[in-house]
VEXTIDO-495602 format. One record per residue (C-alpha): x, y, z; residue in three letters. Coordinates in steps of 0.1 Angstrom, whole numbers. Layout:
REM VEXTIDO-495602
- X, Y, Z, res
- X, Y, Z, ALA
...
//
This chain:
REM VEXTIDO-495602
- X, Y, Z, res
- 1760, 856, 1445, UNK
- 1733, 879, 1448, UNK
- 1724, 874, 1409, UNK
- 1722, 837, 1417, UNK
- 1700, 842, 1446, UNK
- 1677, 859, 1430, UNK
- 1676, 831, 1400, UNK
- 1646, 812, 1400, UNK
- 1653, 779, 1408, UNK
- 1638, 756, 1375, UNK
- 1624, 722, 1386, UNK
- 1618, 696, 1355, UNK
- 1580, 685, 1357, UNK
- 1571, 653, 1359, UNK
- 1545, 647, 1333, UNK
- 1520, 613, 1346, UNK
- 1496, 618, 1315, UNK
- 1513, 592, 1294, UNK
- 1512, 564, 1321, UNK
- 1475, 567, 1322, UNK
- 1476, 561, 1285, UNK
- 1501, 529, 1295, UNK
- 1477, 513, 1320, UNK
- 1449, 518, 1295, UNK
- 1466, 496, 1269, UNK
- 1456, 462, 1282, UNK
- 1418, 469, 1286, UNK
- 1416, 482, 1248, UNK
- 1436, 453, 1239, UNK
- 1417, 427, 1255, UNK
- 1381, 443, 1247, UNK
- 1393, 447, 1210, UNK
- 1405, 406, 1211, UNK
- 1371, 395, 1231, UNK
- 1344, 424, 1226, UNK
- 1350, 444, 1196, UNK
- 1360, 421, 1173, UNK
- 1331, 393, 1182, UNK
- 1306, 417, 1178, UNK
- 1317, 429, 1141, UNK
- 1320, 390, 1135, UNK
- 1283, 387, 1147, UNK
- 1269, 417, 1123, UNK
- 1289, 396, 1092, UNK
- 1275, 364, 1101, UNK
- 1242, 377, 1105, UNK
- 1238, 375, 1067, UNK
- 1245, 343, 1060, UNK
- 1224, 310, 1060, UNK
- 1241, 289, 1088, UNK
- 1230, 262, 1106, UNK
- 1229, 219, 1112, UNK
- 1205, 201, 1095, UNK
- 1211, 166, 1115, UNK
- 1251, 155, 1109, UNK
- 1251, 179, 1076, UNK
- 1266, 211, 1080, UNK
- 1244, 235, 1056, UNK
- 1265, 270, 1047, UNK
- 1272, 296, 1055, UNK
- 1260, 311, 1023, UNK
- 1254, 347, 1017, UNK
- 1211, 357, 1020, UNK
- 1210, 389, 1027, UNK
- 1184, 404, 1053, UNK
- 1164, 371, 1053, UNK
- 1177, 358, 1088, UNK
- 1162, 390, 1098, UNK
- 1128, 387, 1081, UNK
- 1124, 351, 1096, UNK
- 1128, 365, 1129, UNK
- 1104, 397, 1126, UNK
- 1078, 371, 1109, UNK
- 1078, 353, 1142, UNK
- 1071, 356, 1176, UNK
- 1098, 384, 1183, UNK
- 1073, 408, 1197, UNK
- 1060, 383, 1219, UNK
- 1091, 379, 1232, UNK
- 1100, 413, 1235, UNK
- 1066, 421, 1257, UNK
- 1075, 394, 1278, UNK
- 1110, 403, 1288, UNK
- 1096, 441, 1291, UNK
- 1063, 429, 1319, UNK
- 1089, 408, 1337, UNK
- 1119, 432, 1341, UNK
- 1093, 460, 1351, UNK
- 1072, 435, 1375, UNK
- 1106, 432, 1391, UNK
- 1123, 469, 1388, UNK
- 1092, 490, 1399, UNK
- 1093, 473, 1436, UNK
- 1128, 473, 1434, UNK
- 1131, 512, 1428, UNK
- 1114, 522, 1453, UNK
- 1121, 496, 1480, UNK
- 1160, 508, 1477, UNK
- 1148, 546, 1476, UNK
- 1132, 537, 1511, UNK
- 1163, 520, 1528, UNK
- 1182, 543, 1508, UNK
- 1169, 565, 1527, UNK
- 1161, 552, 1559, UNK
- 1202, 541, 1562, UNK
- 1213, 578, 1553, UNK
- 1191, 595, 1571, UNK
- 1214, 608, 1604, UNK
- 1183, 622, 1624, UNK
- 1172, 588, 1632, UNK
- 1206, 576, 1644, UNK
- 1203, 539, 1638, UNK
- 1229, 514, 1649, UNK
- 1243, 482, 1631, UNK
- 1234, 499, 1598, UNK
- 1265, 477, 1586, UNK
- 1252, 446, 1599, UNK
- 1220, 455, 1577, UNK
- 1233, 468, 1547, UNK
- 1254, 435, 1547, UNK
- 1222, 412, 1551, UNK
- 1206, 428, 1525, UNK
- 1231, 428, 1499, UNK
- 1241, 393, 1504, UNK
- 1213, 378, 1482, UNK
- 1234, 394, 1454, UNK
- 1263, 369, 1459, UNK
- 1240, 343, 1453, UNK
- 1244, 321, 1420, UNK
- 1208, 327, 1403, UNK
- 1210, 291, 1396, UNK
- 1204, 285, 1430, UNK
- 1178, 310, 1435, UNK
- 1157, 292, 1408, UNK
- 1165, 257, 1420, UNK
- 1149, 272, 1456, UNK
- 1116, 290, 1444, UNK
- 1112, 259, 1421, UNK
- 1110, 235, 1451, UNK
- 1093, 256, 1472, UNK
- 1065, 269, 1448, UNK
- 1063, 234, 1431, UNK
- 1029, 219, 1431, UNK
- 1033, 198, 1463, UNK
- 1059, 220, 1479, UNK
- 1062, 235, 1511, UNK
- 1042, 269, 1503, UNK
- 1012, 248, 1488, UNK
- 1015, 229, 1521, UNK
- 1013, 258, 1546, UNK
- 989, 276, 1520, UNK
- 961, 242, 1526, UNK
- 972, 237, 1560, UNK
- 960, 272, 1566, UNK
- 928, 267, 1550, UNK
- 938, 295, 1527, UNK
- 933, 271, 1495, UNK
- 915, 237, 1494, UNK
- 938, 222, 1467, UNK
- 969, 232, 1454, UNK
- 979, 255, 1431, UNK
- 1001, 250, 1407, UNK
- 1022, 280, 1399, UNK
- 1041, 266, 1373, UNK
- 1006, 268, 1351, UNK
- 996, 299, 1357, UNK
- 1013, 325, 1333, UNK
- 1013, 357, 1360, UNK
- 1021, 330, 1390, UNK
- 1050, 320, 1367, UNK
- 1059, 355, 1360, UNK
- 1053, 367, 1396, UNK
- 1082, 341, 1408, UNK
- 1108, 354, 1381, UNK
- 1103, 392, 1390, UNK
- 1104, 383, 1426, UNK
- 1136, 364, 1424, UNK
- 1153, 394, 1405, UNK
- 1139, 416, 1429, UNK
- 1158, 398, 1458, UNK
- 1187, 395, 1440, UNK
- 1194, 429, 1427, UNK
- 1174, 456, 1456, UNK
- 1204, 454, 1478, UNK
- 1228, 464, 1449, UNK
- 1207, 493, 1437, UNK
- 1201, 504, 1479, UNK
- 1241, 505, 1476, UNK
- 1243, 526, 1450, UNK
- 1217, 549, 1460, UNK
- 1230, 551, 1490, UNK
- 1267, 561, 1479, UNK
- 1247, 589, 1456, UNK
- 1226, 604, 1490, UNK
- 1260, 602, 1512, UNK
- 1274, 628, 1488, UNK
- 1247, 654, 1492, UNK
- 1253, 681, 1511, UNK
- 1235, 680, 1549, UNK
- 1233, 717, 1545, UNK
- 1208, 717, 1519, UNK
- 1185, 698, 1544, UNK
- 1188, 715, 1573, UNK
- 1186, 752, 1554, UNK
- 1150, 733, 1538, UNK
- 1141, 720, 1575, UNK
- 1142, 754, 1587, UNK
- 1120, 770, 1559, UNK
- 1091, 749, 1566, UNK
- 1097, 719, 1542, UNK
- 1087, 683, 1556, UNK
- 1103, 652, 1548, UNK
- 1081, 644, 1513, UNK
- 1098, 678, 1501, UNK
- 1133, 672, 1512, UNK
- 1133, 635, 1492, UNK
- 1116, 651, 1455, UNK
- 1130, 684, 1460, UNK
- 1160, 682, 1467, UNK
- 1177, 643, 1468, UNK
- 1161, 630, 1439, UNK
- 1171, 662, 1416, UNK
- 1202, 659, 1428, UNK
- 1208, 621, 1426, UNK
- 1190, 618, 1388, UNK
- 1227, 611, 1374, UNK
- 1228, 581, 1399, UNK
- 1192, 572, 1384, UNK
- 1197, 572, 1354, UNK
- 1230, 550, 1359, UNK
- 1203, 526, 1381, UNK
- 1178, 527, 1351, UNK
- 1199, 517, 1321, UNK
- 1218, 492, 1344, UNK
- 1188, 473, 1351, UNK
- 1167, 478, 1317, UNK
- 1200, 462, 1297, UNK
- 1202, 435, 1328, UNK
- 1165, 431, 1323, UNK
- 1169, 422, 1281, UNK
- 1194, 399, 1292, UNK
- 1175, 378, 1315, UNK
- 1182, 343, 1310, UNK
- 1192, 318, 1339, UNK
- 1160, 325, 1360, UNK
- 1137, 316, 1335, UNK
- 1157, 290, 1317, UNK
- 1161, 272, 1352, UNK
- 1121, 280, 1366, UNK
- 1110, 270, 1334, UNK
- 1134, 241, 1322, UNK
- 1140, 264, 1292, UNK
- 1106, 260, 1279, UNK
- 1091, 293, 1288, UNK
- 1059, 277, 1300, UNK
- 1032, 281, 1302, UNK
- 1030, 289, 1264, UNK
- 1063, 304, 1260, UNK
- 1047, 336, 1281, UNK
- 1078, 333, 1304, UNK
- 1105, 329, 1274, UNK
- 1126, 360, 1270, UNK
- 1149, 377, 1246, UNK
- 1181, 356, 1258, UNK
- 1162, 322, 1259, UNK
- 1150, 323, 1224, UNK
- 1185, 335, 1215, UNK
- 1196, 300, 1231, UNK
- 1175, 280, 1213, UNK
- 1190, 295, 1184, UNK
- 1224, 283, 1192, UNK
- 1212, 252, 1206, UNK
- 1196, 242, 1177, UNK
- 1231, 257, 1160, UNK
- 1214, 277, 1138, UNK
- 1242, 307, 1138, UNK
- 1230, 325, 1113, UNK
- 1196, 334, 1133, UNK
- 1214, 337, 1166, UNK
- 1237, 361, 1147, UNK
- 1208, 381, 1133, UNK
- 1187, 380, 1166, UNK
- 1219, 391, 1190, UNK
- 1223, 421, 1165, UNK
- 1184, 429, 1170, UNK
- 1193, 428, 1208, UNK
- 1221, 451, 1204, UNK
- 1199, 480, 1187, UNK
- 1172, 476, 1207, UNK
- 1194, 478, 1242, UNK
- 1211, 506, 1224, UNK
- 1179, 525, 1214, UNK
- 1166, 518, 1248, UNK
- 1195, 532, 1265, UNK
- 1197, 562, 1247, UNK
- 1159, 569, 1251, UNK
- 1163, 565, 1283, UNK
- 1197, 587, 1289, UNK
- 1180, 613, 1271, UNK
- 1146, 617, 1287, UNK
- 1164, 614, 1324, UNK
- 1184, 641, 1318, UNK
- 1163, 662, 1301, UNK
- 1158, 685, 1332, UNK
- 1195, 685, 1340, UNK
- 1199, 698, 1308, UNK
- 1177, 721, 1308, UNK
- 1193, 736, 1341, UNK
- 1228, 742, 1328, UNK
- 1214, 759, 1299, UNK
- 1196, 782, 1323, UNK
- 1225, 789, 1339, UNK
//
């Protein structure tokens, strides 16, 4: 009896590591069906000459890297610059507007009330269809609309302006709209990072002296970069895909001289015009770029965390 006692008492383990691998299954199955699989289809057709010519149906037929020299030998760098001023006319603002409230929300010293109420109102432009949006600033910044009306009535302007002319008026409105649509998301997120920092660090700074410029780029924005960085590539690959807002502002023209068309629009008139072939080269120039971007980007961000642990 006593031998038995003293027996240790064997429990079989339950071993969970294979039902993660089991839940896992559907997501690798559907991205290889509609992700994986499209985009190696997309590389293949790339070199091949295929497109309508009226009712005929020319290709496809095997050319090579000539989809892709058609495209460079165009305005592609136009194009480029103007999806890269736009994005950053809207992201700049947007950064540090959500920093701010960021902030401003987490900060418990100034003990505000109905932050829910607010942090609801401000991320409710997000669940907005951008269609919308663009329908909206296109009636109310059209050249006899109601801002051109209080703008006269004001005496502010003797004669209206037409914003849908002017190419930094036309860019203005698209940055602005993304900026409405997309601060409350990133104050979100910024928020969720500063809510995991430990209070302790800013009281212990408090008492040594430090005021509130220091806390923020001492100590919350070091600690937060990760979060950044998530923020940054985020909206940069958001930002190459910009389409509906421009295609809607600017009836898919890109006007005024195509200095409003972006990457995704001229990727549409591509499959509009069904020529597959150029689409196919031009979506895999969009995939290295975005990928090149995001790396750049990853790298130089956390650069300085880097640097740390190796210290360590």
């Amino acid at each position: 009896m006593k031998a038995e006692g003293n027996q240790a008492v064997k429990h079989k383990g339950v071993s969970y590591a294979k039902w993660g691998y089991i839940f896992l299954i559907p997501f690798f199955v559907v991205y290889f069906i509609f992700s994986f699989v499209p985009l190696i289809s997309t590389f293949y057709y790339s070199f091949f000459e295929n497109y309508m010519s009226g009712l005929k149906h020319i290709g496809p037929s095997f050319v090579g890297f000539e989809n892709f020299k058609t495209i460079f030998n165009g305005d592609l760098l136009k194009y480029i610059s103007n999806t890269i001023i736009i994005w950053l006319m809207g992201f700049i603002p947007q950064i540090l507007f959500s920093l701010l409230l960021a902030v401003w929300f987490t900060d418990l010293r100034l003990r505000l009330k109905a932050t829910g109420f607010f942090k609801t109102i401000i991320y409710m432009p997000n669940l907005i269809m951008a269609a919308a949006f663009a329908m909206l600033f296109y009636a109310l910044f059209s050249d006899r609309g109601p801002i051109n009306n209080i703008l006269m009535n004001t005496g502010i302007l003797k004669e209206e302006f037409r914003f849908m002319t002017s190419v930094w008026a036309t860019r203005g409105l698209i940055s602005g709209m993304n900026f409405l649509m997309w601060f409350g998301n990133t104050t979100i997120i910024l928020m969720a990072g500063m809510m995991g920092v430990d209070t302790a660090l800013f009281e212990s700074a408090a008492i040594d002296g430090a005021n509130t410029l220091k806390i923020f780029t001492k100590i919350t924005i070091p600690i937060i970069r990760p979060i950044l960085v998530y923020v940054f590539i985020t909206s940069l690959i958001g930002g190459i895909q910009m389409f509906d807002i421009p295609q809607i502002l600017t009836n898919g023209k890109g006007t005024p001289n195509r200095s409003s068309m972006t990457l995704i629009m001229y990727l549409n008139n591509h499959l509009f015009s069904k020529n597959y072939g150029m689409a196919g080269a031009l979506s895999v120039i969009l995939f290295i770029i975005t990928t090149i971007l995001s790396i750049a980007v990853f790298a130089t961000m956390t650069k300085g965390i880097m640097k740390k642990k190796g210290g360590k």
